[in-house]
C-alpha positions in Angstrom: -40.7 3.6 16.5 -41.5 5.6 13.2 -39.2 8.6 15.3 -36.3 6.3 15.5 -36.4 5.3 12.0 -36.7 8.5 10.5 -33.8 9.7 12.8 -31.8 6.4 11.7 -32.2 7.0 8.2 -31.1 11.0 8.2 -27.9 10.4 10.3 -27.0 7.5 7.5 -27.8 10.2 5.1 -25.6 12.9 6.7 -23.0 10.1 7.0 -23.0 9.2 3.1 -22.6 12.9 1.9 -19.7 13.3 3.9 -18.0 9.8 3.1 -18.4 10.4 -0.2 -15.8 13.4 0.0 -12.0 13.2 -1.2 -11.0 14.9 1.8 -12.6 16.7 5.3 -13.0 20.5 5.2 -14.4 22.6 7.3 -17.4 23.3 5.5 -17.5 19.4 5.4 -17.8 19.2 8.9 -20.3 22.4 9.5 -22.7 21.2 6.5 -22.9 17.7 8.8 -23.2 18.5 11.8 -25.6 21.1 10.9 -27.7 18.4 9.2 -27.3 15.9 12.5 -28.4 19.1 14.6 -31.7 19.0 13.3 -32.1 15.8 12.7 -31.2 15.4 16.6 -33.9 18.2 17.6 -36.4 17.1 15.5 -36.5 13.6 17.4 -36.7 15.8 20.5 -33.6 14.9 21.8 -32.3 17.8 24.4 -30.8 20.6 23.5 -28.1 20.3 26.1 -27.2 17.0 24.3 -27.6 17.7 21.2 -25.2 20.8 21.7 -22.6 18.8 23.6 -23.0 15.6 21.2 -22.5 18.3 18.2 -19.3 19.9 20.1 -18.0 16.5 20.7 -18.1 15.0 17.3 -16.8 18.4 15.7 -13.3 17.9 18.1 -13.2 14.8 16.7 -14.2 15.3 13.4 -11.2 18.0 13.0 -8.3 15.6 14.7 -9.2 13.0 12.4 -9.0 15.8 9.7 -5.4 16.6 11.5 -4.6 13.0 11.6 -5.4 12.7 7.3 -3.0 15.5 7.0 -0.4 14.2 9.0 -0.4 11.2 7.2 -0.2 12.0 3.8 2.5 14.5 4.8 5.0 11.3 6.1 3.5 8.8 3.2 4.9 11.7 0.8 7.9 12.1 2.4 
């Protein structure tokens, strides 16, 4: 129980640095997903996963970051 916990509360971390921010950027995204990576490995969850999981949420991460962009470039318009 103690492993899920401690994995809960470093992804809410990781998530609370990065919502903070004014806007995405890569280094956003890296410094994240680098903290979710260990986070992920430390509660022994499979590399395999963890590398697809991290891969999967990075596409994301940047079309959302596409999306922002898009966005404000029509609001602005």
């Amino acid at each position: 129980m103690a492993m899920f916990e401690n994995l809960s509360e470093r992804l809410s971390q990781s998530l609370k640095k990065i919502s903070g921010k004014a806007s995405l950027s890569e280094a956003n995204i890296e410094e994240t997903l680098r903290e979710v990576r260990m986070a992920l490995l430390e509660a022994d969850v499979a590399l395999p996963v963890v590398k697809d999981f991290v891969e999967l949420v990075k596409e994301r991460a940047r079309w959302v970051k596409r999306l922002i962009v898009a966005l404000t470039q029509v609001s602005n318009s």
